[in-house]
C-alpha positions in Angstrom: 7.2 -9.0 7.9 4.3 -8.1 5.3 4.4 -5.8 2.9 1.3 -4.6 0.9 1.3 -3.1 -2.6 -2.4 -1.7 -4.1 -3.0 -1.3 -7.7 -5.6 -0.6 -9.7 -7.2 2.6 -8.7 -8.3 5.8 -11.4 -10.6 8.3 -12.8 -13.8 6.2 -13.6 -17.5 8.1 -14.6 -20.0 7.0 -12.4 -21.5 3.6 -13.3 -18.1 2.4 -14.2 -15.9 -0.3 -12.8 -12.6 -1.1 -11.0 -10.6 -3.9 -10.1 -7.9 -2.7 -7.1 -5.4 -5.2 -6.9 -3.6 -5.9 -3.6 -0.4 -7.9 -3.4 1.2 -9.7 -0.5 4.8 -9.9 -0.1 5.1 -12.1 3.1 8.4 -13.6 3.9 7.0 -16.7 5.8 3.7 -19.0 5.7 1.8 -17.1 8.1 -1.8 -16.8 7.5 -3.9 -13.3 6.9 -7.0 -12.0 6.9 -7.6 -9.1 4.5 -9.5 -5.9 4.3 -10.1 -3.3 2.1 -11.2 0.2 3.9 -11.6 3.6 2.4 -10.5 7.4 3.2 -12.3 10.5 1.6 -10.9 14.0 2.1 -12.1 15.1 5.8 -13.3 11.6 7.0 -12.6 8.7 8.9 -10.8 5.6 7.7 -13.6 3.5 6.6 -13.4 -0.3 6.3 -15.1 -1.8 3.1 -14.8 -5.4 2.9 -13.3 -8.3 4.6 -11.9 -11.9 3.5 -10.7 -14.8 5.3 -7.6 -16.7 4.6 -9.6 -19.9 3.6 -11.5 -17.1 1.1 -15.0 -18.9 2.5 -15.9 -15.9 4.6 -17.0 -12.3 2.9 -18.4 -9.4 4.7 -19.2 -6.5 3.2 -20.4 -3.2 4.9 -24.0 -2.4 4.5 -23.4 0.7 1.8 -21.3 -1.1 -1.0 -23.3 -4.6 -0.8 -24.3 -5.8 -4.4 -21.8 -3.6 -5.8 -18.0 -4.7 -4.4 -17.1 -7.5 -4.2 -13.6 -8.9 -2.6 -12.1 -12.1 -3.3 -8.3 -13.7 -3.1 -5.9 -16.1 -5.4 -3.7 -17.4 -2.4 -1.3 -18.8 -5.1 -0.5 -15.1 -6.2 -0.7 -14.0 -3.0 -3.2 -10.8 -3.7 -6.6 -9.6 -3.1 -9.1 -8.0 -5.4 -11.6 -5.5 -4.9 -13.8 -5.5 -7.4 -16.1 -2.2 -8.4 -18.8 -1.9 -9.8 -21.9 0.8 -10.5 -19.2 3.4 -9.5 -21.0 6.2 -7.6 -19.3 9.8 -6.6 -19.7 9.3 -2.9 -17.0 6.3 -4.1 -14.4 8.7 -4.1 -11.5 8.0 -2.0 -8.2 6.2 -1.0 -8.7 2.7 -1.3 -6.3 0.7 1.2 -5.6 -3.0 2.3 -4.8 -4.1 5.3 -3.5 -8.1 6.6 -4.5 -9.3 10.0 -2.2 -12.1 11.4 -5.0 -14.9 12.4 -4.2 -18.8 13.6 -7.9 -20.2 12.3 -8.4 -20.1 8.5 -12.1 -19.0 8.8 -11.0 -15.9 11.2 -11.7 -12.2 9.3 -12.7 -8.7 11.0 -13.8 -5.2 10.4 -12.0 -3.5 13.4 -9.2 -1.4 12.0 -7.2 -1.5 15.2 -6.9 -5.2 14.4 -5.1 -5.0 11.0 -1.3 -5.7 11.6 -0.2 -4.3 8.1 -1.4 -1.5 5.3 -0.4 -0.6 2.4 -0.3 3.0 0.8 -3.2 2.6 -0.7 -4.8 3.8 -4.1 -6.7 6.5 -5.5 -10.3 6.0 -6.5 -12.1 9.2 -7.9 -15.4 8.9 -9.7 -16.5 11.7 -11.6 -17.7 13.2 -15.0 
C-alpha cells in the first residue's frame, strides 16, 4: 500500500516559483515511477512530468519544458516539482501519482497506468 502526501502549492504572481513536494509512504521496497499531472476548473486531468525510479529518465510535456522541472531524493522517499516562470494558464490542482514498475528505468505518461494519487495541491498564479 502507497500513500501520497503533496505539499508545497500557493498564491504565486506570474513569473514566480514553486517547489510541490510529494511524499511517499510505502510500506514495502517496491519500486515506483512518479508523475505529476494537473487539473484546472472544467478540464481534463493533465499529466505534467514523469520520473523513473532510478531518477535517470525525465519527460516533460511539450507546454512546461524549460520551466518545470521534476526530480526525486529516494532516501526521503519524495518527489519535487519544481516551478518556475509561473504563468496564469499554471493555475490548477497539482497531483502525484506512483506507478508500480519491475525495471528501474520504466516511467509513463498514461494516467490509467498510475496505481496511486494523492489529493493533490493548489497552484493559483495570479496578480
Amino acid at each position: 500500500q502507497v500513500q501520497l502526501f503533496e505539499s508545497g502549492g500557493g498564491l504565486v504572481q506570474p513569473g514566480g516559483s514553486l517547489r510541490l513536494a510529494c511524499e511517499v509512504a510505502r510500506s514495502t521496497d517496491d519500486m515506483y515511477a512518479m508523475g505529476w499531472y494537473r487539473q484546472a476548473p472544467g478540464k481534463d486531468r493533465e499529466f505534467v512530468a514523469a520520473i523513473s525510479w532510478n531518477g535517470l529518465t525525465l519527460y516533460y510535456v511539450d507546454s512546461v519544458k524549460g520551466r518545470f522541472t521534476i526530480s526525486k531524493d529516494n532516501a526521503k522517499d519524495t518527489v519535487y516539482l519544481q516551478i518556475d516562470s509561473l504563468k496564469p494558464e499554471d493555475t490548477a490542482v497539482y497531483y502525484c501519482a506512483a506507478d508500480w514498475v519491475l525495471d528501474d528505468s520504466q516511467w509513463t505518461k498514461t494516467l490509467k497506468d498510475y496505481d496511486y494519487w494523492g489529493q493533490g495541491t493548489q497552484v493559483t498564479v495570479s496578480f
